[in-house]
C-alpha positions, 0 to 999 in steps of 0.5 A, spaced: 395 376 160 396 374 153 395 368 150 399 369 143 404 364 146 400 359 146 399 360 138 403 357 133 406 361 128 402 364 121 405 361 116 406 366 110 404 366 104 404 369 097 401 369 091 404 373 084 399 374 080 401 378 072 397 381 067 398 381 060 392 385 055 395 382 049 396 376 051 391 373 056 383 376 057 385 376 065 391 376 069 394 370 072 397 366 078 405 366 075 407 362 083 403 361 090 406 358 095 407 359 103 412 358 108 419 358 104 416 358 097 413 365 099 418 368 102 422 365 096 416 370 091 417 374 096 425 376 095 424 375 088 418 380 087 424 385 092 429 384 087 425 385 081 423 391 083 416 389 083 411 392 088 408 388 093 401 388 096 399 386 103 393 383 104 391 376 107 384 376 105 386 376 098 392 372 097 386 366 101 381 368 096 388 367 090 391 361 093 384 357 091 387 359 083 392 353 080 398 356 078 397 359 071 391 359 070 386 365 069 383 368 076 376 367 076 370 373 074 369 373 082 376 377 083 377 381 077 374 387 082 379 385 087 384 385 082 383 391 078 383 395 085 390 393 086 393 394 079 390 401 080 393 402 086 400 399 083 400 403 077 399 409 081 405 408 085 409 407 079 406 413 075 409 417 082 414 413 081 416 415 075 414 423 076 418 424 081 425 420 078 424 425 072 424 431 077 431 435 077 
């Protein structure tokens, strides 16, 4: 017998993180939120066209980090490894679009 009925529901969350190398030395919090302001950055990001990361752990770790400000020395690994991740996906992206 499962005792999920008994749990309330998990509050989503998000955090939109961007990097600008001219600009800013590391990338920063653009929004963070949960419940309907997450859902509102997430529809937001869809719209966009903006790739969208899943990971819980990470998005705790971010939340922690004022809205506009730099993201600390401590998840620069963590972050690199997404922007990798999204610049691949759009390099694929891009390949595939330029096939006849």
């Amino acid at each position: 017998m499962s005792n999920d009925v008994n749990k309330p529901p998990k509050t989503q969350k998000a955090v939109a993180v961007s990097y600008d190398e001219q600009k800013a030395t590391a990338p920063r919090v653009l929004a963070s939120g949960s419940g309907l302001v997450a859902e509102t950055i997430i529809q937001r990001a869809e719209e966009a066209g903006i790739h969208i990361r899943k990971d819980p752990d990470l998005i705790e770790l971010l939340a922690t980090v004022p809205v506009g400000e730099e993201i600390p020395p401590e998840l620069y690994q963590a972050i690199a490894e997404v922007l990798a991740f999204v610049y691949s996906v759009n390099d694929r992206f891009k390949k595939k679009l330029q096939q006849p």
